[in-house]
mmCIF file of the C-alpha atoms, coordinates in Angstrom:
data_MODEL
# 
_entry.id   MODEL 
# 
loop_
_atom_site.group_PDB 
_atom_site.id 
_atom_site.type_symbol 
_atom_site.label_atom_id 
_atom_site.label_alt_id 
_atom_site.label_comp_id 
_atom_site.label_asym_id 
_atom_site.label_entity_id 
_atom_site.label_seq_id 
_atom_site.pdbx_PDB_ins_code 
_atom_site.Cartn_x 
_atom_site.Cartn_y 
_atom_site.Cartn_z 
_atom_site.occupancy 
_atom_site.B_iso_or_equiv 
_atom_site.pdbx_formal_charge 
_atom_site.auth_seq_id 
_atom_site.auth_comp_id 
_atom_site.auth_asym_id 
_atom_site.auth_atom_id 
_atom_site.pdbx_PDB_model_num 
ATOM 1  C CA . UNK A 1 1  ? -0.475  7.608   -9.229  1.00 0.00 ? 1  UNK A CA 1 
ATOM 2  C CA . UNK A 1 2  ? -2.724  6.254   -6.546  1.00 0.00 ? 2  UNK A CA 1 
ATOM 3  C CA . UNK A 1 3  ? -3.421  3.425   -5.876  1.00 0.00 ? 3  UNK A CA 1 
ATOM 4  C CA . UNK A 1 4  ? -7.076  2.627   -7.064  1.00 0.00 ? 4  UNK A CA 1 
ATOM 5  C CA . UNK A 1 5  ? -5.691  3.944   -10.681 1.00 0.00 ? 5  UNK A CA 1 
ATOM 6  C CA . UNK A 1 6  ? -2.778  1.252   -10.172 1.00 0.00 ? 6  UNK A CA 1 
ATOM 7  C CA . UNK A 1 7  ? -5.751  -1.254  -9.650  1.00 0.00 ? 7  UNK A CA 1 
ATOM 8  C CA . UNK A 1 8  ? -7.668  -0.043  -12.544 1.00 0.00 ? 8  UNK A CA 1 
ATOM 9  C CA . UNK A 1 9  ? -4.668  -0.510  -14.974 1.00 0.00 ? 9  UNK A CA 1 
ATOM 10 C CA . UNK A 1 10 ? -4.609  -4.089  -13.449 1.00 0.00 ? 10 UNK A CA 1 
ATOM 11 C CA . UNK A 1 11 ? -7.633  -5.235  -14.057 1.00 0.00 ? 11 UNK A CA 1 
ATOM 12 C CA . UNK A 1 12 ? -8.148  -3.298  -17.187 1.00 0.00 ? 12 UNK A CA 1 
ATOM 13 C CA . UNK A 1 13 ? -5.245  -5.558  -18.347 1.00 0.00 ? 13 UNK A CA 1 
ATOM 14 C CA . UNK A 1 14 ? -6.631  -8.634  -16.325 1.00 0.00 ? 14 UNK A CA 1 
ATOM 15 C CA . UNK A 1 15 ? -9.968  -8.571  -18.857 1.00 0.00 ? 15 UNK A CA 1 
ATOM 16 C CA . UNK A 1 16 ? -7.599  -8.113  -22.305 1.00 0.00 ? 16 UNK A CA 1 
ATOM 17 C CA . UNK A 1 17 ? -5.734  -10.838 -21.784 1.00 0.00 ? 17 UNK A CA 1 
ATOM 18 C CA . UNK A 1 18 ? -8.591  -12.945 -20.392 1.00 0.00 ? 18 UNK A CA 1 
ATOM 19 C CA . UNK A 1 19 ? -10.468 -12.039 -23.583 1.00 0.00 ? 19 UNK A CA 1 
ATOM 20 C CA . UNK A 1 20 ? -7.200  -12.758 -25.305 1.00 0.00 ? 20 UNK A CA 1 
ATOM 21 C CA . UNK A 1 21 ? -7.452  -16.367 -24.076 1.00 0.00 ? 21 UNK A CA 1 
ATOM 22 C CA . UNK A 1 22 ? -11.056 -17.542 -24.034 1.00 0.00 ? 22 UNK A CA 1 
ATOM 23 C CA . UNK A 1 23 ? -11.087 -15.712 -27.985 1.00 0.00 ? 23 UNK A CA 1 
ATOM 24 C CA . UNK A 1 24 ? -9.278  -18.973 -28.980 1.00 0.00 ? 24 UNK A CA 1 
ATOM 25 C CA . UNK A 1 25 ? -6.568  -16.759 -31.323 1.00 0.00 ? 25 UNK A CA 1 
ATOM 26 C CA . UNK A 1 26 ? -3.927  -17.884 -29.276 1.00 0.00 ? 26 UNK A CA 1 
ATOM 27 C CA . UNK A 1 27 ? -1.989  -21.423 -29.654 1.00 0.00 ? 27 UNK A CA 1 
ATOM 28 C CA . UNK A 1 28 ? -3.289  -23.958 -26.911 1.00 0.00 ? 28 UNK A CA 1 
ATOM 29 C CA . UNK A 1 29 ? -0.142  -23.919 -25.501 1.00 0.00 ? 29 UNK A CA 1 
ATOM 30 C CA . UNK A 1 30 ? -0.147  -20.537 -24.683 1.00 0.00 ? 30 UNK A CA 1 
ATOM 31 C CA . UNK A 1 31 ? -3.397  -20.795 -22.784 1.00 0.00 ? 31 UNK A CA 1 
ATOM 32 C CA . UNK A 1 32 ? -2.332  -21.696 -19.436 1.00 0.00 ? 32 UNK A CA 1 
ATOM 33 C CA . UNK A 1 33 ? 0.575   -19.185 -18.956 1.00 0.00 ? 33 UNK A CA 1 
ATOM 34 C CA . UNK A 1 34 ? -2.479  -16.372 -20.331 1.00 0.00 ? 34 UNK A CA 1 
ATOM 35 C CA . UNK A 1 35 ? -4.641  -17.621 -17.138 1.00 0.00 ? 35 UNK A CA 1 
ATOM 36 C CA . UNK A 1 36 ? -1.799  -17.787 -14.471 1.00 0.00 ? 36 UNK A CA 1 
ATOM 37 C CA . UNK A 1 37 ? -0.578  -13.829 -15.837 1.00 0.00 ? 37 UNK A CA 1 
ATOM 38 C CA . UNK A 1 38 ? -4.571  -12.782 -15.715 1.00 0.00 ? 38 UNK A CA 1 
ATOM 39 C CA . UNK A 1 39 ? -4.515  -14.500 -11.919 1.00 0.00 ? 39 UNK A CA 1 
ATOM 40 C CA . UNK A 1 40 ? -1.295  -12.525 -11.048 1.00 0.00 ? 40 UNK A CA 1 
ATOM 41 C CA . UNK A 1 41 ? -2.589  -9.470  -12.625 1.00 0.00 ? 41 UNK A CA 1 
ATOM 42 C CA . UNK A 1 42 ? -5.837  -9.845  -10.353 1.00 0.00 ? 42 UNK A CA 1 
ATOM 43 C CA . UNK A 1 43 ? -4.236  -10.753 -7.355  1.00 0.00 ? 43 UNK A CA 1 
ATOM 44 C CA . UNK A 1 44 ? -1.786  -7.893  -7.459  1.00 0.00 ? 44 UNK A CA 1 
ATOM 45 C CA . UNK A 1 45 ? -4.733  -5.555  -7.874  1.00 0.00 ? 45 UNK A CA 1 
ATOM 46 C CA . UNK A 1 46 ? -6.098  -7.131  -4.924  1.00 0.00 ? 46 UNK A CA 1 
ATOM 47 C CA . UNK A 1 47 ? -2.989  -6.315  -3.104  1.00 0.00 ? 47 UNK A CA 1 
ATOM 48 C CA . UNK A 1 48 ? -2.312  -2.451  -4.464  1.00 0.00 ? 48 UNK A CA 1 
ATOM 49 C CA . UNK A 1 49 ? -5.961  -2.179  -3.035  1.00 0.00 ? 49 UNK A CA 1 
ATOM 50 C CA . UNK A 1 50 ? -5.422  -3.651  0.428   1.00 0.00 ? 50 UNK A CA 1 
ATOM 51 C CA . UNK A 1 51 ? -5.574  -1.100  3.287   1.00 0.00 ? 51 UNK A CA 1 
ATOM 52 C CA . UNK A 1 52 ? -2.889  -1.985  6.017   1.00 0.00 ? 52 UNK A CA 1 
ATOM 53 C CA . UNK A 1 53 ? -4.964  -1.487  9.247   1.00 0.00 ? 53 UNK A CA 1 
ATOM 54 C CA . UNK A 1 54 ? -2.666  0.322   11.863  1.00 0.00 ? 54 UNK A CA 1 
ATOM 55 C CA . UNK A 1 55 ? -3.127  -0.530  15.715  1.00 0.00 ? 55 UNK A CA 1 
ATOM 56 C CA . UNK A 1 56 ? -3.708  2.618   17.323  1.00 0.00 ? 56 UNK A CA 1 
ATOM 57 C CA . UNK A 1 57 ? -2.212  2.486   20.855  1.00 0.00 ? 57 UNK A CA 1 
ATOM 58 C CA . UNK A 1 58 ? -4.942  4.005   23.479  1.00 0.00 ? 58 UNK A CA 1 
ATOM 59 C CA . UNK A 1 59 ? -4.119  5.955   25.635  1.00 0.00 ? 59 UNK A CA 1 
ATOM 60 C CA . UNK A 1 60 ? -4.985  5.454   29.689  1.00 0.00 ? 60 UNK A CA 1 
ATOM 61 C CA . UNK A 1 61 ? -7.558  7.970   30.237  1.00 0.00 ? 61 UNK A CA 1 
ATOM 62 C CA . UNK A 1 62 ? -7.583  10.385  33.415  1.00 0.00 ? 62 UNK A CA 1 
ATOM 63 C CA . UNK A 1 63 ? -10.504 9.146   35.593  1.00 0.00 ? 63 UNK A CA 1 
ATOM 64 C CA . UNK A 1 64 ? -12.991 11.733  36.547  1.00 0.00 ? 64 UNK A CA 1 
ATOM 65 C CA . UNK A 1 65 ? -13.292 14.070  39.339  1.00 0.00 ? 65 UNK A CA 1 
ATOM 66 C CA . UNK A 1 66 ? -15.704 12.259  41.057  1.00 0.00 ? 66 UNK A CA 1 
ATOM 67 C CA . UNK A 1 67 ? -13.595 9.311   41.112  1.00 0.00 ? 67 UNK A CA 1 
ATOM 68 C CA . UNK A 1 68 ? -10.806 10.784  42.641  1.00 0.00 ? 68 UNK A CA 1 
ATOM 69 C CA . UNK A 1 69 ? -12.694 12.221  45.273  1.00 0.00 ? 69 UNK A CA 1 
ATOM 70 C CA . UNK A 1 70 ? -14.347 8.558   45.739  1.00 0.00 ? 70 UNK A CA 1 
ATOM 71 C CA . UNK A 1 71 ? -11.113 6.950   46.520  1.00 0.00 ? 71 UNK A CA 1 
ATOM 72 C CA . UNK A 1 72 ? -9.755  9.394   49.071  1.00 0.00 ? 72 UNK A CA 1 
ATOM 73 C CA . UNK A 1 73 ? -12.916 9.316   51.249  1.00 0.00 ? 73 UNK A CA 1 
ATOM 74 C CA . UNK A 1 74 ? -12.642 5.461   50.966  1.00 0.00 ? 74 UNK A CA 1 
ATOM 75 C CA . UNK A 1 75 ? -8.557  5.560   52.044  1.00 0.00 ? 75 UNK A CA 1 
ATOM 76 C CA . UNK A 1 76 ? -9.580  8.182   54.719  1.00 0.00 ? 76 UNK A CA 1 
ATOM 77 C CA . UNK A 1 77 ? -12.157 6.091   56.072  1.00 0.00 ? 77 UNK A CA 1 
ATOM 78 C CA . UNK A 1 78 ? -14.852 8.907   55.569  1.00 0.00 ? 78 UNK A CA 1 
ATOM 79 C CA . UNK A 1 79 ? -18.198 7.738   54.931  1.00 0.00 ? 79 UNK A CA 1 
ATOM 80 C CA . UNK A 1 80 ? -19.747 8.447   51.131  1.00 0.00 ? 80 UNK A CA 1 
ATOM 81 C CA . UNK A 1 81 ? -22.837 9.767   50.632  1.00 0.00 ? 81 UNK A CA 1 
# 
């Protein structure tokens, strides 16, 4: 199972029991432990679909020809063009 059919589930179940409570079948005391299960439900789907960004280390790039050749005539003491 992937992850965005994790997050469907979730939220599929987030919007039943939200229905659940505002449909007013349910005892009054039972209403606030139906809104912090459809806030966990949402915030765990939320979660399942949060990408973890990766830090890609970059690599030091070879400098060009030219800038090799740049550098030498300036340690030799040749003149550049």
């Amino acid at each position: 199972m992937n992850a965005q059919n994790v997050a469907t589930i979730l939220l599929y179940l987030a919007v039943i029991f939200h229905l659940l409570g505002m449909s007013g079948w349910v005892v009054s005391t039972m209403a606030q432990p139906i809104q912090l299960a459809t806030l966990a439900l949402l915030l765990t789907a939320i979660f399942v679909l949060r990408k973890k960004k990766r830090k890609t280390k970059r690599r030091a790039r070879k400098p060009p020809v030219e800038v090799t050749t740049m550098l030498d005539r300036a340690e030799g003491g040749e003149p550049g063009k």
